[in-house]
Residue frames relative to the residue before (quaternion, step in Angstrom):
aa qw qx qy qz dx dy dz
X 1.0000 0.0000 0.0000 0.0000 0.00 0.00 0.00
X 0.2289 -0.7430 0.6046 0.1733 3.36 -1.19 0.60
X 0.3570 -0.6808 0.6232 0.1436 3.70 -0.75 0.88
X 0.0245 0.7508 -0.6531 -0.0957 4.29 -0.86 0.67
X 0.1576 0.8028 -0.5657 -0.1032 3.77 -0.65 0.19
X 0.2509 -0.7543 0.5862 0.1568 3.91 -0.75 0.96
X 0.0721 -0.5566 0.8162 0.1371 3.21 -2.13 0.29
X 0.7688 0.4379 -0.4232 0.1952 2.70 -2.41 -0.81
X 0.3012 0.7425 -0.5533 0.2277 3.64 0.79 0.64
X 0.2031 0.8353 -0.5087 0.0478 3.59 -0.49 -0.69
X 0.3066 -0.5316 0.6460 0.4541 3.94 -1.19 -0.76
X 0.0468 -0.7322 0.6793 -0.0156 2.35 -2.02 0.74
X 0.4417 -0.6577 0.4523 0.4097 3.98 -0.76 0.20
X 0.7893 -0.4333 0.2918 0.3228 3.41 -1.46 0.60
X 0.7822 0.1285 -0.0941 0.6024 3.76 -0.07 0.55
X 0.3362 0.6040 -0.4879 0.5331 3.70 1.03 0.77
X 0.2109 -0.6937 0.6528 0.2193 3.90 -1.30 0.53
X 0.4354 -0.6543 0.6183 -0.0053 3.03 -1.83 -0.17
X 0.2342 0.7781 -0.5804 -0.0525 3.65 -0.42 0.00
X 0.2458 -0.7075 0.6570 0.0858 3.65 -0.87 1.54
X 0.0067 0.6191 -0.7796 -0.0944 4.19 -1.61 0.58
X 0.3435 -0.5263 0.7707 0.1052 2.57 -1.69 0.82
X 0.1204 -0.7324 0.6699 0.0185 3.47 -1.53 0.27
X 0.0206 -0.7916 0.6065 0.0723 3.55 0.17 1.25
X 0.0251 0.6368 -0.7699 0.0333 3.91 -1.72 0.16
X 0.5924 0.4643 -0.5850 0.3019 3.08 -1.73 0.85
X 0.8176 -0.2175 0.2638 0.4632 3.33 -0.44 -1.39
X 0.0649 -0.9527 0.2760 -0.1097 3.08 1.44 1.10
X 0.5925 0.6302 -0.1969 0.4615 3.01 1.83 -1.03
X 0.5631 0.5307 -0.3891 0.4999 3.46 1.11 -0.61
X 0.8167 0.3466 -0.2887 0.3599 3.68 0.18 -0.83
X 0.2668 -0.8676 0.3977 0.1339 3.18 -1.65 0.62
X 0.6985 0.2621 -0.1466 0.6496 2.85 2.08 -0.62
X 0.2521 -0.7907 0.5575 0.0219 3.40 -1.14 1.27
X 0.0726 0.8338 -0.5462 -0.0357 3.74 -0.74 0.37
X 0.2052 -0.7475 0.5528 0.3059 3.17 -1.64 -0.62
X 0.0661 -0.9083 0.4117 0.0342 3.31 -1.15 0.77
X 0.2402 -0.8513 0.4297 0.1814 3.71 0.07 1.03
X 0.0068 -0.7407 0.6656 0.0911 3.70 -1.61 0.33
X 0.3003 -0.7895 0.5249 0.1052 3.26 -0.55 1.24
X 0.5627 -0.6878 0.2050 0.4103 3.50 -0.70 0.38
X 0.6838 0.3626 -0.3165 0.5485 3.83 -1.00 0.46
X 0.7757 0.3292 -0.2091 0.4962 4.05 1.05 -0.22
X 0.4337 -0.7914 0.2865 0.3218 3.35 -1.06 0.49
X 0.7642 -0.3658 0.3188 0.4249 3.63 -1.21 -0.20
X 0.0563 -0.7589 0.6396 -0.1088 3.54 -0.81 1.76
X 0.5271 -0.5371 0.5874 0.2978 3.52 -1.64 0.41
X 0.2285 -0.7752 0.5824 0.0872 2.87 -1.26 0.74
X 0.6169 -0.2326 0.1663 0.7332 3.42 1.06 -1.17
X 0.1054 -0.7578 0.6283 0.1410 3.31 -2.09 -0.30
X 0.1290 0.8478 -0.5042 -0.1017 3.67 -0.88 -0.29
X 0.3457 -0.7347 0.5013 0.2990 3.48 -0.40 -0.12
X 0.5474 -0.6553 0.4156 0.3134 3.44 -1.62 0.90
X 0.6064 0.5812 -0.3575 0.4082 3.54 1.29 0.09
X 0.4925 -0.7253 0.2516 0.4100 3.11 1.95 0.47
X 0.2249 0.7943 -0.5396 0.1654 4.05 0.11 0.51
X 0.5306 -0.4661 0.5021 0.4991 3.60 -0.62 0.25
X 0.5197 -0.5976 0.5492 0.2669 3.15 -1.48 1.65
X 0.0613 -0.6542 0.7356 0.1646 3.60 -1.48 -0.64
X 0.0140 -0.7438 0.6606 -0.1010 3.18 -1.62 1.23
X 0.8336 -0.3149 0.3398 0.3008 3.25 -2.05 0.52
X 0.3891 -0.5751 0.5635 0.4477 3.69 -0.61 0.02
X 0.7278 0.4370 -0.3390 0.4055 3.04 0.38 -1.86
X 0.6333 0.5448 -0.3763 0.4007 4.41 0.67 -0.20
X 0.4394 0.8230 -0.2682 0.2403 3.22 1.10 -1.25
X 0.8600 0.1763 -0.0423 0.4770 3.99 -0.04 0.75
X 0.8254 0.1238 -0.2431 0.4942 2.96 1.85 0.16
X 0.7328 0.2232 -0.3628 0.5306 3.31 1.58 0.70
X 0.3026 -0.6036 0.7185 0.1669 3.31 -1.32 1.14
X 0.4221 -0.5423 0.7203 0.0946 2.79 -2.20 1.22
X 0.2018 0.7809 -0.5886 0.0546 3.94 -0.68 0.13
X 0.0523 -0.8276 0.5502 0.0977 3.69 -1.02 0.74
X 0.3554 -0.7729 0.5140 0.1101 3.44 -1.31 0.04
X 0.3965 -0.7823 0.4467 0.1768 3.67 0.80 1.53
X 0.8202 0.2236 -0.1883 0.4917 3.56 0.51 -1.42
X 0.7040 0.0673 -0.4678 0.5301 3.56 -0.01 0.96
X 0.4737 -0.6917 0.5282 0.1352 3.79 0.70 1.06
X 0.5310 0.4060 -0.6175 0.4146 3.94 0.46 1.37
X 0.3267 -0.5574 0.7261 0.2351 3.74 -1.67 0.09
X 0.0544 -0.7243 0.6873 -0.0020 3.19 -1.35 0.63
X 0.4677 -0.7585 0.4529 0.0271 3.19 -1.67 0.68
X 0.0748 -0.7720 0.5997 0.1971 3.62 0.88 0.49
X 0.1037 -0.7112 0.6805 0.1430 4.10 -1.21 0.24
X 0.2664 0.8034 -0.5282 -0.0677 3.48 -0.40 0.19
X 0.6196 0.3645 -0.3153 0.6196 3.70 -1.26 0.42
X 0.1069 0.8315 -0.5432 0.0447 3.67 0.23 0.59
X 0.2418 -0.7120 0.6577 0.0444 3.65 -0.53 0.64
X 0.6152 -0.6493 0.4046 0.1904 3.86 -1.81 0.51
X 0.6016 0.4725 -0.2517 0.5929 2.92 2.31 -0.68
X 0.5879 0.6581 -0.3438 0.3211 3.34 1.10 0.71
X 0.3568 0.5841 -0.4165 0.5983 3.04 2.19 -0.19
X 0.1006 0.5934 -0.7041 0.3768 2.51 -1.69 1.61
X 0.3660 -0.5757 0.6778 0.2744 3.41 -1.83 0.02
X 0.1404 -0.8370 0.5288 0.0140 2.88 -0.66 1.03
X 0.1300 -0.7805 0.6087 -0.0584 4.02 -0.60 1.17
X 0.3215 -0.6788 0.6491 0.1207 3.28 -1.58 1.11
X 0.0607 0.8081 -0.5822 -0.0658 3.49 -0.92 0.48
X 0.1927 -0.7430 0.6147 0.1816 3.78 -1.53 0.26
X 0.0819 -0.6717 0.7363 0.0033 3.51 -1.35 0.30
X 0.5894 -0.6558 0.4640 0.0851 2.69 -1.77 1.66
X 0.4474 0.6586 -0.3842 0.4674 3.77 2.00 -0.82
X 0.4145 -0.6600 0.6199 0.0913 2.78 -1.76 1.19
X 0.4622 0.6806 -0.4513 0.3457 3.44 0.73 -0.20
X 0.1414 0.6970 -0.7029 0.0103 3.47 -1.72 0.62
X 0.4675 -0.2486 -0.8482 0.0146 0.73 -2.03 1.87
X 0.0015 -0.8268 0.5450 0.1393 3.65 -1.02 0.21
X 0.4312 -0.7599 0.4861 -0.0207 3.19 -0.76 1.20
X 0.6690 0.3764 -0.1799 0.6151 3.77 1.87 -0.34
X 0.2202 -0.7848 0.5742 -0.0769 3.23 -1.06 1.32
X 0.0013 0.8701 -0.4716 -0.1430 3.17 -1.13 0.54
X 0.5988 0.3582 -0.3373 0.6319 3.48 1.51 0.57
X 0.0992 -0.7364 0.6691 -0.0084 3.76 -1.51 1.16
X 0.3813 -0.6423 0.6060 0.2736 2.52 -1.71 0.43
X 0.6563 -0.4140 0.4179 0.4724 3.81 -1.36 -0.56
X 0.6894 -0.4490 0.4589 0.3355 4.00 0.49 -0.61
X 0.1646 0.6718 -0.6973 -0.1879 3.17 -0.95 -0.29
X 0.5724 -0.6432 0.4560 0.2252 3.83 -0.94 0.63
X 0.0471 -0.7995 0.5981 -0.0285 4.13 -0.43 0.82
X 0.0086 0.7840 -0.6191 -0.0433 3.42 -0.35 0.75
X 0.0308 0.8617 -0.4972 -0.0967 3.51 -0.44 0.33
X 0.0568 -0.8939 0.4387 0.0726 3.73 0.58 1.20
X 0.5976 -0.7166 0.3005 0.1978 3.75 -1.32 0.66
């Protein structure tokens, strides 16, 4: 089993950043790609970005594109999310996941975390 747990949620005003970690433990070794995905309320669950701890070119959301950077750290084994330029349709829960699949890009997960909540008000 892999274990995911996020921070750094919070509110924030429109054009304000953010930076969300994830912190993965357990069997950590098994997985290769790590992402994040957000689901605002009344809509479902979208990608946002991803990358992998073997280091591949990240990959992200159009609608994200140019203002958040994925970026991880092997030796304390969390990914983090820089957000900048925040927008209102960015509030959301936001959730880290990993997957044992070798495949890139991959868009399907099979370990979550709980969220952390972004509110980003105008």
């Amino acid at each position: 089993q892999v274990q995911l747990v996020e921070s750094g949620g919070g509110l924030v005003q429109a054009g304000g950043s953010l930076r969300l970690s994830c912190v993965a433990s357990g069997r950590t070794f098994s997985t290769d790609a790590v992402a994040w995905f957000r689901q605002a309320p009344g809509k479902e669950r979208e990608f946002v970005a991803a990358t992998t701890w073997s280091g591949r070119t990240p990959i992200y959301a159009d609608s994200v594109k140019g203002r958040f950077t994925i970026s991880r750290d092997n030796a304390k084994i969390t990914v983090y999310l820089q957000m900048n330029s925040l927008k209102p349709e960015d509030t959301a829960i936001y959730s880290c996941a990993a997957s044992v699949r070798r495949q890139w890009p991959l868009y399907e997960y099979e370990y979550w975390g709980q969220g952390t909540q972004v509110t980003v008000s105008s």
